[in-house]
N, CA, C and O atoms as a Tinker XYZ file with bonds, in Angstrom:
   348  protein
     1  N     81.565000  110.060000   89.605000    73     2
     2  CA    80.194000  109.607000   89.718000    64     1     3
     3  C     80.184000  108.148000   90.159000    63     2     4     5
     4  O     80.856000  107.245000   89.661000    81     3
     5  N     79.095000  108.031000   91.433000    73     3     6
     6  CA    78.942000  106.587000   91.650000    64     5     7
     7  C     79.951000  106.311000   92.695000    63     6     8     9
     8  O     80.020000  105.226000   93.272000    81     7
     9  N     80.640000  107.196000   92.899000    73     7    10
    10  CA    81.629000  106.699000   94.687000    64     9    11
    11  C     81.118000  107.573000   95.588000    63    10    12    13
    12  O     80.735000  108.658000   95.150000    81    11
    13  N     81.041000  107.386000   96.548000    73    11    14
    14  CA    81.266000  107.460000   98.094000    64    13    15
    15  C     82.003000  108.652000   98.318000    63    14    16    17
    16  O     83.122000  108.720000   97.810000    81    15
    17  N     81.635000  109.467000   98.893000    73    15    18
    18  CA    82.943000  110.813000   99.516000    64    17    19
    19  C     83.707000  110.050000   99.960000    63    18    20    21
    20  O     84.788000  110.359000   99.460000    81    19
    21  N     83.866000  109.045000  100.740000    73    19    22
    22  CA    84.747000  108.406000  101.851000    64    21    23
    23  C     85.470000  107.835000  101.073000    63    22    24    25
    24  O     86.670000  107.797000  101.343000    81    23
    25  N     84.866000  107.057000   99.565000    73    23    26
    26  CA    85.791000  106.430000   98.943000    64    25    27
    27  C     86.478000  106.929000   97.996000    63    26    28    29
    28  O     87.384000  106.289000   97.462000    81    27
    29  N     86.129000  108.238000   97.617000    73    27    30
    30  CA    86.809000  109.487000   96.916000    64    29    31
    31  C     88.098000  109.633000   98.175000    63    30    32    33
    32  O     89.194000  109.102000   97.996000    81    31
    33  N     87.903000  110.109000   98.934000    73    31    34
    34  CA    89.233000  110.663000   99.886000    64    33    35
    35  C     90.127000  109.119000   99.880000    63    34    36    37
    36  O     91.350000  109.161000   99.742000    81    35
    37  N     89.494000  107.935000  100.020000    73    35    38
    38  CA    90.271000  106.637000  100.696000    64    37    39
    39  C     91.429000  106.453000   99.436000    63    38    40    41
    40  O     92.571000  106.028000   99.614000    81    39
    41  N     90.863000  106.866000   98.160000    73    39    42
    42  CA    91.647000  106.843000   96.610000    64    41    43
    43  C     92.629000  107.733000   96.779000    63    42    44    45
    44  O     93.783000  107.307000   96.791000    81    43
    45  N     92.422000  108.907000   96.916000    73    43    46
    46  CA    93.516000  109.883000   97.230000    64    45    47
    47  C     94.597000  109.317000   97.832000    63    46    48    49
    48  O     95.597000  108.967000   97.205000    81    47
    49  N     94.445000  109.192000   99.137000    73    47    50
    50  CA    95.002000  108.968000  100.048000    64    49    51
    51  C     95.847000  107.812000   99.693000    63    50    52    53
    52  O     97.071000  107.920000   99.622000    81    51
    53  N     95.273000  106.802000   99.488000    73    51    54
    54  CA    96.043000  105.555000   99.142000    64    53    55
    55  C     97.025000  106.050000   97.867000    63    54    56    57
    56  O     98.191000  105.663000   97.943000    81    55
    57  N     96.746000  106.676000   96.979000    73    55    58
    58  CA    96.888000  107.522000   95.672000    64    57    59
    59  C     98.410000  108.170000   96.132000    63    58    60    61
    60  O     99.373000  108.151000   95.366000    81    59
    61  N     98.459000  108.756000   97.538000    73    59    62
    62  CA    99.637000  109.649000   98.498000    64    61    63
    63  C    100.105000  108.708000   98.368000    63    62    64    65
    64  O    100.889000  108.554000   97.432000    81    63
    65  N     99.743000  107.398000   99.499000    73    63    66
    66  CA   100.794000  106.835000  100.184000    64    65    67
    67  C    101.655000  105.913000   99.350000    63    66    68    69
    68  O    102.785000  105.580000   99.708000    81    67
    69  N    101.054000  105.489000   98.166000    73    67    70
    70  CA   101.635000  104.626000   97.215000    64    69    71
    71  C    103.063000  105.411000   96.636000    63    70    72    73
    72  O    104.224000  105.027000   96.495000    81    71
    73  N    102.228000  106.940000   96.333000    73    71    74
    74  CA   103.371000  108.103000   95.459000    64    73    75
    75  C    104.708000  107.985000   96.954000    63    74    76    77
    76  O    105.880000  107.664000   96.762000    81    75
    77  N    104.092000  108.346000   98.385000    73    75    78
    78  CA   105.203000  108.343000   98.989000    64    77    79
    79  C    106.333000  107.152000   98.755000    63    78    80    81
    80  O    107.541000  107.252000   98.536000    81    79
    81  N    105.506000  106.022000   98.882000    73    79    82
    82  CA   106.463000  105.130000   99.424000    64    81    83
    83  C    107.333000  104.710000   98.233000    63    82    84    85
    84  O    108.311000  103.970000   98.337000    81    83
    85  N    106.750000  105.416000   96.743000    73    83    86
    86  CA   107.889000  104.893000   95.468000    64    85    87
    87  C    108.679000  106.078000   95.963000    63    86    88    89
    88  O    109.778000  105.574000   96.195000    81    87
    89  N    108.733000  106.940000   96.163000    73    87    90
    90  CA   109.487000  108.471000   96.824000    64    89    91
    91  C    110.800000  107.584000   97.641000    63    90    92    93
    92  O    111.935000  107.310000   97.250000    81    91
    93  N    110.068000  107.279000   98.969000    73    91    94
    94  CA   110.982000  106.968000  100.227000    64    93    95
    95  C    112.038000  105.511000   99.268000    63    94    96    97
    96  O    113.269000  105.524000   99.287000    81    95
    97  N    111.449000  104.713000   98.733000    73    95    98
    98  CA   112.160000  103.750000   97.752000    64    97    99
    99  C    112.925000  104.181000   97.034000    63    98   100   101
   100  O    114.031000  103.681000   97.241000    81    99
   101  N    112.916000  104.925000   96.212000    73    99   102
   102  CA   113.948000  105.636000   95.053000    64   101   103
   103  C    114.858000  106.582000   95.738000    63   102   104   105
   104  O    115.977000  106.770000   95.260000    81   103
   105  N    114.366000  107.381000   97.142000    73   103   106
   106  CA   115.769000  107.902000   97.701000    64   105   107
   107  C    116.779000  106.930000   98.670000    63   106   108   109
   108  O    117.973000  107.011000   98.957000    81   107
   109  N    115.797000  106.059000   98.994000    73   107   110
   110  CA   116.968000  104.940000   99.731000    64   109   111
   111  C    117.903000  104.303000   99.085000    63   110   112   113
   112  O    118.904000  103.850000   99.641000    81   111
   113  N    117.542000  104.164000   97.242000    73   111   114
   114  CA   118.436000  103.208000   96.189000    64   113   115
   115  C    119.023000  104.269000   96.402000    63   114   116   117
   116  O    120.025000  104.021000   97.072000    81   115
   117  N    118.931000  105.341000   96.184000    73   115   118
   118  CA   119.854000  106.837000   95.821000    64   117   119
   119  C    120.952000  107.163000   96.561000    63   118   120   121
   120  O    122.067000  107.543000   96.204000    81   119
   121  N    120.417000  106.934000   97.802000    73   119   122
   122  CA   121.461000  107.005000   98.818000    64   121   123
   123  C    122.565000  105.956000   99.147000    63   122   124   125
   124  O    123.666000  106.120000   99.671000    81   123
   125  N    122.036000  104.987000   98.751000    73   123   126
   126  CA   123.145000  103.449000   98.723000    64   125   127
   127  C    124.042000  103.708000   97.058000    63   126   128   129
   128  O    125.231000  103.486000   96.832000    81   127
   129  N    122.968000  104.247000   96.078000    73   127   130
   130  CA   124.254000  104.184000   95.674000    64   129   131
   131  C    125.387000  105.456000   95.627000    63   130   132   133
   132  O    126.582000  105.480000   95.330000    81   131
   133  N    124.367000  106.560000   96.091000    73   131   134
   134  CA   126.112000  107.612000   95.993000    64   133   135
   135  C    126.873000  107.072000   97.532000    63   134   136   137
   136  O    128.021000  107.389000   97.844000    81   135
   137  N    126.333000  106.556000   98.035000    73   135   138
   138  CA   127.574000  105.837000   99.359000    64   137   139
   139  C    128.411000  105.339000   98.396000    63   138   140   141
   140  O    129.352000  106.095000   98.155000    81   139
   141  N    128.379000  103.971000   97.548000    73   139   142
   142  CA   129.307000  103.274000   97.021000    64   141   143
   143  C    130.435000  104.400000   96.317000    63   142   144   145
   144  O    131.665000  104.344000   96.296000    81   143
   145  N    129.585000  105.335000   95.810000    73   143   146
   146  CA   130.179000  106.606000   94.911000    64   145   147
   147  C    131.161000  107.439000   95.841000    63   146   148   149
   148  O    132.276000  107.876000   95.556000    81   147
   149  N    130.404000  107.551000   97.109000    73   147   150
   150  CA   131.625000  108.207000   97.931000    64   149   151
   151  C    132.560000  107.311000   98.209000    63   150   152   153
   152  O    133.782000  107.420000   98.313000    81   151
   153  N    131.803000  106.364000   98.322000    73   151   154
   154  CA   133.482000  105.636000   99.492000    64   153   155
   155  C    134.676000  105.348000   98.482000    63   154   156   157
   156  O    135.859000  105.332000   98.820000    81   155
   157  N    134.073000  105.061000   96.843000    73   155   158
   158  CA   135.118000  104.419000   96.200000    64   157   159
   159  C    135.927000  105.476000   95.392000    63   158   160   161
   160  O    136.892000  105.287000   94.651000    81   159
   161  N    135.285000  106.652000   95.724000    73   159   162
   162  CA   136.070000  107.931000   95.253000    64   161   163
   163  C    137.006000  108.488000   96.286000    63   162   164   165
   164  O    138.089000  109.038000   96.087000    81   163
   165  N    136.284000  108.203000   97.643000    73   163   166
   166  CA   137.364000  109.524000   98.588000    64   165   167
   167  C    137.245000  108.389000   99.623000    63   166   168   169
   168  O    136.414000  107.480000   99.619000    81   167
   169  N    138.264000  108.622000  100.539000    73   167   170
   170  CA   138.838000  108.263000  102.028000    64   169   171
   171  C    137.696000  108.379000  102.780000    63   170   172   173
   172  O    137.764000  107.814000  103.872000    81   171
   173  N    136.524000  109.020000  102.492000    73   171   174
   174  CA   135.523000  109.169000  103.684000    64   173   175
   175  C    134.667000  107.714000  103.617000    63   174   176   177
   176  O    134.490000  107.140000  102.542000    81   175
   177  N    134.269000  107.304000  104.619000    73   175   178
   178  CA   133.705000  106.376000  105.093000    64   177   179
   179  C    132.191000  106.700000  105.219000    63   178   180   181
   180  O    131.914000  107.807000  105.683000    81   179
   181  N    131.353000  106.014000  104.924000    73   179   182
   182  CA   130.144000  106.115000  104.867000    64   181   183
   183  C    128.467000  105.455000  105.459000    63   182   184   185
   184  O    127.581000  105.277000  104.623000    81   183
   185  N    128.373000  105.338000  106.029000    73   183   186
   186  CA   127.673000  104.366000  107.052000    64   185   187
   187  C    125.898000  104.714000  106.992000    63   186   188   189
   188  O    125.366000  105.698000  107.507000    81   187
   189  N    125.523000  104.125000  106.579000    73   187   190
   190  CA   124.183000  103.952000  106.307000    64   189   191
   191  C    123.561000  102.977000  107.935000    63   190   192   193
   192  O    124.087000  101.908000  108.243000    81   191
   193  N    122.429000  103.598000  108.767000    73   191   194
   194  CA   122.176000  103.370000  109.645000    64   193   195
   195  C    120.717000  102.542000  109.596000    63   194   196   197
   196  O    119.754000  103.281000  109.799000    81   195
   197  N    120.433000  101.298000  109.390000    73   195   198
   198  CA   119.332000  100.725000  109.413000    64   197   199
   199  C    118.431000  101.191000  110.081000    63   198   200   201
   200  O    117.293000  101.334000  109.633000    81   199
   201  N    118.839000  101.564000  111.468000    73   199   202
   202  CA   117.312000  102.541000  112.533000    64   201   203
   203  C    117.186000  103.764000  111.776000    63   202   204   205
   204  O    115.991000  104.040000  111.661000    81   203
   205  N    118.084000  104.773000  111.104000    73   203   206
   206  CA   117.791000  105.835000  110.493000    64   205   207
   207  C    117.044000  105.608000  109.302000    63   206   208   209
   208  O    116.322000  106.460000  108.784000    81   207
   209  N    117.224000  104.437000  108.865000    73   207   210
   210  CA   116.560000  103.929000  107.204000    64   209   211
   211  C    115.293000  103.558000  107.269000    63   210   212   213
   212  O    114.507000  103.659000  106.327000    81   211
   213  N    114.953000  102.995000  108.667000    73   211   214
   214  CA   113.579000  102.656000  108.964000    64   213   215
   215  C    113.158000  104.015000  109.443000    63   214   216   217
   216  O    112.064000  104.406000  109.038000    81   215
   217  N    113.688000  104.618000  110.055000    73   215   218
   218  CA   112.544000  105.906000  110.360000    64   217   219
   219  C    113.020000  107.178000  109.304000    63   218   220   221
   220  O    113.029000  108.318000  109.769000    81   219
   221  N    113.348000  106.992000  108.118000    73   219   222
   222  CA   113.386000  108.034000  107.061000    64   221   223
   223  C    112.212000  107.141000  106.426000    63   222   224   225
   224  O    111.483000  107.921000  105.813000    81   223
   225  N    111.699000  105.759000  106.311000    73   223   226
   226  CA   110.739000  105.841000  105.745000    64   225   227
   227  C    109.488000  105.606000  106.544000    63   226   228   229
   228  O    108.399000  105.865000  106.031000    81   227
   229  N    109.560000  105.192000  107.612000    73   227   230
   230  CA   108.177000  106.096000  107.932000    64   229   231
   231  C    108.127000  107.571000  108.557000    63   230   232   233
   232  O    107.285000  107.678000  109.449000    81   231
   233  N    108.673000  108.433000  108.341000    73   231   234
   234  CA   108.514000  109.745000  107.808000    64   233   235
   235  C    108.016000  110.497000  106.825000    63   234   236   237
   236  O    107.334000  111.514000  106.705000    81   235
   237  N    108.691000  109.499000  105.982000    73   235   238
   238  CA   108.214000  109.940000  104.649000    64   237   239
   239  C    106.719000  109.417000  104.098000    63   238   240   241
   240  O    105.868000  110.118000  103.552000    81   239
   241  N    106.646000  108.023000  104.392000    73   239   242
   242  CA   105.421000  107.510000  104.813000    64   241   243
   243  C    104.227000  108.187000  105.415000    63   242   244   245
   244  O    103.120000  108.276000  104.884000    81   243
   245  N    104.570000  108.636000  106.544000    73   243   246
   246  CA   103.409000  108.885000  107.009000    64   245   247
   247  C    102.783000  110.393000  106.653000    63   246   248   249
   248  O    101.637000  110.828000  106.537000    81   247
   249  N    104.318000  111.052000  106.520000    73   247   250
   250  CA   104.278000  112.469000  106.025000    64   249   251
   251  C    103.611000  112.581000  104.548000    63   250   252   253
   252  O    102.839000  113.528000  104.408000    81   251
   253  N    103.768000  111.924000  103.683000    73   251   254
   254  CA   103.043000  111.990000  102.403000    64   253   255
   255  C    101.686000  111.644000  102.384000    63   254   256   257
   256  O    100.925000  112.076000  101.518000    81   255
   257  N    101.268000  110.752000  103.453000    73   255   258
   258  CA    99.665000  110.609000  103.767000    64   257   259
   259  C     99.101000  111.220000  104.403000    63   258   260   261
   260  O     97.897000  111.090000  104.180000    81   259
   261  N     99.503000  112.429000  105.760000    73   259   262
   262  CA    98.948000  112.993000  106.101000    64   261   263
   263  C     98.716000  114.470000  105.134000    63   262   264   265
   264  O     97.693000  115.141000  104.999000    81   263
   265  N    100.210000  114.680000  104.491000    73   263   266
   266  CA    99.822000  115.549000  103.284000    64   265   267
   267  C     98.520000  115.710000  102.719000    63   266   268   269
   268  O     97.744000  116.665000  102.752000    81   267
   269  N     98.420000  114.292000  102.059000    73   267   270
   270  CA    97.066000  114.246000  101.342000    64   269   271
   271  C     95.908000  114.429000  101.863000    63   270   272   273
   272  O     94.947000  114.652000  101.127000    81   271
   273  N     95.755000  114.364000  103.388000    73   271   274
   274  CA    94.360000  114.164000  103.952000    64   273   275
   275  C     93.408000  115.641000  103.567000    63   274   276   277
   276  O     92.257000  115.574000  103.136000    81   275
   277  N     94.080000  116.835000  103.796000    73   275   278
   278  CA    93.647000  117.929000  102.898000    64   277   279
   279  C     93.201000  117.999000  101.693000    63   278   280   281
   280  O     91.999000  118.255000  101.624000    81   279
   281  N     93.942000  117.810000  100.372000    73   279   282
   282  CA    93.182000  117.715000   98.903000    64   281   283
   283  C     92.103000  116.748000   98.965000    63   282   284   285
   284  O     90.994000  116.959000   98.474000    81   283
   285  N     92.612000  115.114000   99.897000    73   283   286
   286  CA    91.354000  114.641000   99.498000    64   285   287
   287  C     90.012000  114.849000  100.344000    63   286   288   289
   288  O     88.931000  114.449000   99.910000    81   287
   289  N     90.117000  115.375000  101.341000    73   287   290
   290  CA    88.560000  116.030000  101.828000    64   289   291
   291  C     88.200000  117.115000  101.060000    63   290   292   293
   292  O     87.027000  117.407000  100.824000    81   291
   293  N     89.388000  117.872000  100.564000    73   291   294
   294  CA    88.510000  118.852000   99.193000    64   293   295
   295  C     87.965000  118.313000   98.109000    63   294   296   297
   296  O     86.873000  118.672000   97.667000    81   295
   297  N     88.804000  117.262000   97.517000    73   295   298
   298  CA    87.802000  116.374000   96.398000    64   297   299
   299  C     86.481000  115.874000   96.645000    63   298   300   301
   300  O     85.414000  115.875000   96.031000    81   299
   301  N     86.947000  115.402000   97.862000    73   299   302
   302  CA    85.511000  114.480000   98.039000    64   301   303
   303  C     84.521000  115.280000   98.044000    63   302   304   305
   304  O     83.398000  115.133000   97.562000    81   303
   305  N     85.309000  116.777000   99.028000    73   303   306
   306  CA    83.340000  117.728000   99.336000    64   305   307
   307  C     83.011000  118.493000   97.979000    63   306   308   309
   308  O     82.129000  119.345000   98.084000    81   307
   309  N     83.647000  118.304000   96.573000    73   307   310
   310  CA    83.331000  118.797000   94.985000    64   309   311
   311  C     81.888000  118.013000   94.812000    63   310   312   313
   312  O     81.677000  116.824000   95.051000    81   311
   313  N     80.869000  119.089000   94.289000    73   311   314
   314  CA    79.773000  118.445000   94.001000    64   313   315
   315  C     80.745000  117.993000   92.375000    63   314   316   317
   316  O     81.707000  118.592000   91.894000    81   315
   317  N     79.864000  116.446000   91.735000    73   315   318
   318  CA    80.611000  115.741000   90.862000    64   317   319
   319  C     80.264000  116.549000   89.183000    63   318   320   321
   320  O     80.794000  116.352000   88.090000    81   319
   321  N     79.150000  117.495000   89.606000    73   319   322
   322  CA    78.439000  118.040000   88.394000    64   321   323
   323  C     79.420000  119.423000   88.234000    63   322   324   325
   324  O     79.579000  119.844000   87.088000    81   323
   325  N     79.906000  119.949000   89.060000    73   323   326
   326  CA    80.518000  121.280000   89.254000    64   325   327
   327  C     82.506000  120.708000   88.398000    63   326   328   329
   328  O     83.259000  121.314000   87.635000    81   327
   329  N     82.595000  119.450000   89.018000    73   327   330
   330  CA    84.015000  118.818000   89.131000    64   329   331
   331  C     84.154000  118.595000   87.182000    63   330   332   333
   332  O     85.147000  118.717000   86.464000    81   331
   333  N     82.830000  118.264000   86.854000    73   331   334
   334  CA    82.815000  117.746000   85.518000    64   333   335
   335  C     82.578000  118.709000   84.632000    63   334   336   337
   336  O     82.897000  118.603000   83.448000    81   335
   337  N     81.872000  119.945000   85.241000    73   335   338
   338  CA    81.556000  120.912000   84.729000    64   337   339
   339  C     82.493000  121.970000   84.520000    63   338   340   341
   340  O     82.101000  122.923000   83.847000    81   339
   341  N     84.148000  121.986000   85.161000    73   339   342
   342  CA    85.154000  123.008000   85.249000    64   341   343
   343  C     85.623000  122.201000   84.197000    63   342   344   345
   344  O     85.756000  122.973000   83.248000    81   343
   345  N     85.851000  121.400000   83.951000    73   343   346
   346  CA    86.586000  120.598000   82.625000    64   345   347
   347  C     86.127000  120.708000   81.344000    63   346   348
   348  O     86.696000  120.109000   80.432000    81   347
């Protein structure tokens, strides 16, 4: 009650891209550290590619916000009496 459809979906959305980008963050630590894990266990060599690191996160980036653009045009078009009323 009291927002905007537009600013119902803009929450969502921002709501995605925030969830993505702790996502794309926590698999990049993840991946640096089982590198250290591989290399200092086995002979294989391991190479983490800065152009691949920048475009795994805007992938993931952009992919988790366009995700959302669906649920949040369904939220927004919930009348707020119906939304309050299933609860």
């Amino acid at each position: 009650l009291g927002m905007s459809k537009l600013q119902i979906a803009m929450t969502i959305t921002k709501e995605a891209a925030l969830i993505s980008f702790l996502g794309v963050s926590l698999g990049i630590a993840l991946s640096y550290l089982l590198k250290f894990f591989v290399t200092s266990t086995m002979t294989l060599e391991v190479e983490i590619s800065p152009h691949l690191l920048l475009l795994t996160m805007l992938v993931g980036m952009i992919g988790g916000t366009i995700g959302a653009l669906y649920p949040a045009v369904k939220a927004a078009s919930v009348d707020p009496v119906e939304a309050l009323n299933y609860e």
